[in-house]
Structure formats: structure tokens, C-alpha cells
N, C-alpha and C positions, 0 to 999 in steps of 0.2 A: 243648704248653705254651701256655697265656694268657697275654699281656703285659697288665694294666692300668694304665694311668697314674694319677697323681693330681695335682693340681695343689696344692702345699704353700703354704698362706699365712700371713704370719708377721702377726702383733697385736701392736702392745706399747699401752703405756699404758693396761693394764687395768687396773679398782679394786680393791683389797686382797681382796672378798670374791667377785669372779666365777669361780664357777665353769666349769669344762667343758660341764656341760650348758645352762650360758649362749650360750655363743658357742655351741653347735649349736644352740640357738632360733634366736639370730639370724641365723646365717649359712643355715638353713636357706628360710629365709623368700625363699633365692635361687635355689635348688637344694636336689639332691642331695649331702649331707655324709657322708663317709665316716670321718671321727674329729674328735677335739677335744683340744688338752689345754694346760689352763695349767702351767706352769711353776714349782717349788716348791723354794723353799730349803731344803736339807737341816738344816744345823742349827734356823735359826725355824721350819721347817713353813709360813711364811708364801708368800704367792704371790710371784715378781719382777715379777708387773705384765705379763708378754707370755706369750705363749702360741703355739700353731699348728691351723691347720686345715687338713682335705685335703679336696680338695670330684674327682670325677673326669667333670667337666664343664666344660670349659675355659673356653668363653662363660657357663658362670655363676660359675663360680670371677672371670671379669674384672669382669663386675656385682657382684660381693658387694664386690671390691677397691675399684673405683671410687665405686661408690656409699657403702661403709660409712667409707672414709678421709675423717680430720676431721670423722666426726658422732662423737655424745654420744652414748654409751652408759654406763648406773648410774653417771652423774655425771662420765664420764672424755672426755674427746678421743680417739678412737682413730689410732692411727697403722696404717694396712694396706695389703701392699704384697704380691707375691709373694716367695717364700722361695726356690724353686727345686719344678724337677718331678721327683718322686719314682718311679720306677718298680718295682711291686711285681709277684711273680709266682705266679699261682696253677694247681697243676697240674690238671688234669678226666680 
């Protein structure tokens, strides 16, 4: 058995219309991203504005953190911090 980690980091203060494949642009531009995904209100279908990404690269998961909290992204302030580390397992 594989143990892979990933390092889970959490977004919020995203704009109504970002997509997932948004924040994997951006966040890629640091690393390696292993998923993406905003967060969606079941009744509106509309976004809540925060989302998650898993990057499994720990020194660039902390660059993507540090670096992207409090910049402007499609108009918003991002708020980005670590979420907690997720540990997934893959059998070979």
C-alpha cells in the first residue's frame, strides 16, 4: 500500500462566478495540483464564495498559501490558509 499526502488548502472570498478550473490555473502556476473545487449552494446552484485545493507538494502548497493570501484574484481579496492535511491511499 501507497500512503500519498496532500496538502488541503482552503479559499474563501472567491467571486460568484470562479470556477474550479480557475483556481487550478492559479494555484498551478506554483506546483503540482492534485484537485480543485468550489463550493455550491444546493438550493441557488450559486457558488458560497470559498472553495478547496489539494496541491501534494508541501513546499509549494506553503508558496501558493503565502504568496496568493490577500492578492486580487477576478476582482476578489483572497483569503488562503491551510485547511488540514489530507491523507489518501492508493493500492499498486
Amino acid at each position: 500500500m501507497l500512503f500519498y499526502w496532500l496538502m488541503k488548502i482552503f479559499v474563501a472570498k472567491l467571486g460568484f462566478n470562479t470556477k474550479a478550473e480557475d483556481l487550478f490555473a492559479l494555484f498551478s502556476k506554483f506546483g503540482k495540483v492534485e484537485s480543485t473545487k468550489v463550493i455550491m449552494d444546493r438550493e441557488t446552484k450559486r457558488s458560497k464564495c470559498y472553495g478547496f485545493v489539494e496541491m501534494p507538494n508541501d513546499n509549494e502548497a506553503y508558496v501558493a498559501v503565502v504568496e496568493l493570501n490577500n492578492s486580487i484574484f477576478q476582482g476578489s481579496t483572497l483569503d488562503v490558509r491551510k485547511s488540514r492535511i489530507q491523507q489518501s491511499v492508493y493500492t499498486i
